[in-house]
N, C-alpha and C positions, 0 to 999 in steps of 0.2 A: 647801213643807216645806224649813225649811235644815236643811243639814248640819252636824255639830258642829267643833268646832274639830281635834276629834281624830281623825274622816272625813276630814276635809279634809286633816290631815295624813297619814292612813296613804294617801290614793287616791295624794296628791303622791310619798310616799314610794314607792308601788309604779311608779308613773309612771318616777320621776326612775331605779329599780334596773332595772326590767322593760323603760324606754324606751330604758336608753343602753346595754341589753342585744341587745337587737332592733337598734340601728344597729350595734353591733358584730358581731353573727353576721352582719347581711348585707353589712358590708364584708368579713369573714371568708371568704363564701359567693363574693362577687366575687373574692376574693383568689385562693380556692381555685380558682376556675373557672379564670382567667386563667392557674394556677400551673401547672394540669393540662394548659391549650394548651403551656403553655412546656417541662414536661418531655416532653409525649409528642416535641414536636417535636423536640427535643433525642436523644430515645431514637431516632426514625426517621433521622435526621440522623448519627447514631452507625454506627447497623446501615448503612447505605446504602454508608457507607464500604467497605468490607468486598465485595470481588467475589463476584458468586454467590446473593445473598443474596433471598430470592424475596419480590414485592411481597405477597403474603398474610402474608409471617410480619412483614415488618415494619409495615405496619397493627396486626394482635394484635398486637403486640409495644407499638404505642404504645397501644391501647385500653387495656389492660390496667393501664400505667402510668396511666393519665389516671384508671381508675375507684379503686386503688389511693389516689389523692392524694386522691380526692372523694370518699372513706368514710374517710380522718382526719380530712377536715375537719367531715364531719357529726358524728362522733363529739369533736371539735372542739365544736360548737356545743353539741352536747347537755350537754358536761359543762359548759357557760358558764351554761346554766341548770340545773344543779345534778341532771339528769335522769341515775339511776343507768344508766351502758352496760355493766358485767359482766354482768346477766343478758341484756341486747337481743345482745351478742357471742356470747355464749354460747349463745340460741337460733338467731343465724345461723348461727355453726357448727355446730348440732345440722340446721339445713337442710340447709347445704352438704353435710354427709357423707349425709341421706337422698339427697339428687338426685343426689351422686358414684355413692352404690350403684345408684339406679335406672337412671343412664346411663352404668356401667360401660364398660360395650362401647363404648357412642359417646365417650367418653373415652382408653380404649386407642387408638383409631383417631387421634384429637387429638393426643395425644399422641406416636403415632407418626408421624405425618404432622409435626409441629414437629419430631420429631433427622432425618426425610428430609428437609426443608428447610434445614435447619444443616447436616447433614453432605455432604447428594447424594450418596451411593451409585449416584446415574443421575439422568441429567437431562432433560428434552424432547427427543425424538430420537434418545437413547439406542436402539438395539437389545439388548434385555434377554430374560433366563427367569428370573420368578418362579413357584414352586409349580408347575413343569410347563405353566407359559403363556407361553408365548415371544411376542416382538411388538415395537413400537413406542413407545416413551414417545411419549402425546401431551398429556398434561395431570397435572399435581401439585398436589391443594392439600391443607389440614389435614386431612381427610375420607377423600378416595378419591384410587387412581390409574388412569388410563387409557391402556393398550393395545388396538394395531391391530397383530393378525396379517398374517402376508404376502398371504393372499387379503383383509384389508380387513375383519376381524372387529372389531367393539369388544369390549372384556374388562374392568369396572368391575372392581377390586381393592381392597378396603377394605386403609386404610394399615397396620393392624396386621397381617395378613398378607404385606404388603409387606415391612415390618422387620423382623418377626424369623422368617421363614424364609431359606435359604439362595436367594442369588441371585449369576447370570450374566449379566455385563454385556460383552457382544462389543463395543461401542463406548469402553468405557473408553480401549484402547490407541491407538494406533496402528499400531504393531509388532504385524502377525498373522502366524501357522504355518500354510502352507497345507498339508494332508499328502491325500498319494492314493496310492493301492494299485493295483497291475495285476499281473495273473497271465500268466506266459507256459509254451508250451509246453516238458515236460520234455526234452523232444528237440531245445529250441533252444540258443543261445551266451548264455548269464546274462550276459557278460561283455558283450559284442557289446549288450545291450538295452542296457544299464546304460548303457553309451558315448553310445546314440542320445539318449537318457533327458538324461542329464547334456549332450549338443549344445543340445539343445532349450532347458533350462532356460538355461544359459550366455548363449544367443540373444535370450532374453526378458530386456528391459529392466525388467521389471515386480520381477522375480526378485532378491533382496540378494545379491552375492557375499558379506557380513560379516553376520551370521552364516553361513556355507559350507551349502548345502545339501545334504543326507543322501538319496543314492542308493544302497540297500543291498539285496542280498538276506534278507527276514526270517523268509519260512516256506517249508516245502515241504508244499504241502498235498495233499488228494486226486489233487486231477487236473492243477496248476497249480505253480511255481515261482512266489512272489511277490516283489515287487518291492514295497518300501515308497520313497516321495519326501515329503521335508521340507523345505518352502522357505518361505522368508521373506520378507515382502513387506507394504507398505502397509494399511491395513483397508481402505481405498476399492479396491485392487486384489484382494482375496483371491481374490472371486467367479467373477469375470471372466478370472485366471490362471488355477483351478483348470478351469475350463469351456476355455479355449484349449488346455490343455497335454494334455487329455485327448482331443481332438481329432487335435491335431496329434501326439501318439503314437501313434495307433491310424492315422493317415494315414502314417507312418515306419514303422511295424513293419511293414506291409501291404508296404509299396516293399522295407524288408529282406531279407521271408520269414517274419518272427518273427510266429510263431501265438500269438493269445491264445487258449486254449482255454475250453471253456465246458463248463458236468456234462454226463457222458454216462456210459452202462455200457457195458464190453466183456463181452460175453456168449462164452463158450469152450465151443463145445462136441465132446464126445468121443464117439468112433467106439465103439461097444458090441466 
């Protein structure tokens, strides 16, 4: 069976639009692909610059870009065949926002977990208290964060309770206030402690003379005359001061005479 003159013409015709249509989207498609290597690389290459900047966010950071380039280009192709994309856009967006609401919550978390990696408000190692869990940064990524308490507890923290409660970060400075209280007895020389108090600190290296450290009497309490100490010192020393001086005061005051006293009742009683 031959074809007519006028089959032969529309097959060639469709051939010659539909055929050098098809080389063009898939030079297109290679274009796009190669273009999507070239900017994500360009994007992690950008970010990297930048001190701080945590190897999960810049991966997302180039995905994102990569798939961004390779839904212009398909929507690209589609219009080369003449194939309407307002409503195919229009239904993905109609997805996107179902799946946004369905994964709300794991999106909040996403989301907060990206400004903790931007900004680091704490960082691995960090000694932190979020939401009344105090601990150890040991891992951050888009998702969750992980703290290890002082006995060695894990403590999984989804990000979005990370961010936007109020958080304590003891590692942030370097400059820490080490302050301790001791009570001595009414019947001793306040002046006389304070002196020993103030040797002791003087003596320890650990201790800042700038900012001057604060030996003062602050209350008079039940049973005890108190004694407030504010001293300045290193973060890596805070611990370690506060635990020597407390030591070495109570081994001073003893050599003194200076009584710390501790609760007790005096009971009076009268002769009928």
């Amino acid at each position: 069976m031959e074809l007519s003159q006028q089959t032969v013409d529309q097959i060639s015709g469709w051939v010659m639009t539909y055929g050098l249509k098809v080389i063009y989207a898939i030079v297109i498609w290679y274009a796009g692909m190669k273009g999507a290597q070239l900017v994500r690389g360009l994007v992690e290459r950008a970010l990297s610059r930048h001190d701080g900047v945590d190897p999960s966010l810049l991966r997302f950071a180039g995905q994102a870009v990569s798939w961004l380039v390779l839904a212009l280009v398909a929507i690209t192709i589609l219009n080369l065949f003449e194939i309407e994309t307002t409503s195919l856009v229009a239904m993905l967006g109609a997805a996107t926002l179902a799946v946004g609401l369905a994964l709300k919550d794991t999106l909040s978390h996403f989301a907060a977990g990206v400004m903790i990696l931007v900004f680091k408000p704490f960082r691995t190692g960090d000694y932190v208290e979020i939401s009344g869990h105090a601990g150890t940064v040991k891992d951050v990524n888009l998702f969750r964060t992980e703290l290890a308490t002082l006995d060695n507890v894990q403590i999984i923290m989804p990000n979005a309770q990370a961010w936007s409660n109020a958080l304590k970060n003891y590692s942030a400075y370097d400059l820490r206030r080490m302050d301790l209280d001791v009570g001595i007895d009414y019947g001793a020389n306040s002046d006389r402690a304070i002196g020993v108090v103030r040797s002791l600190i003087n003596a320890d290296p650990r201790a800042f003379e700038d900012p001057e450290p604060f030996v003062k009497v602050t209350n008079l309490g039940a049973s005890s005359v108190d004694i407030t100490m504010r001293v300045w010192c290193k973060r890596a020393d805070l611990f370690d001061l506060k635990f020597d001086l407390t030591r070495a005061i109570k081994q001073a005051f003893d050599r003194e005479g200076i009584g710390i006293p501790y609760p007790h009742i005096e009971v009076v009683q009268k002769k009928a």
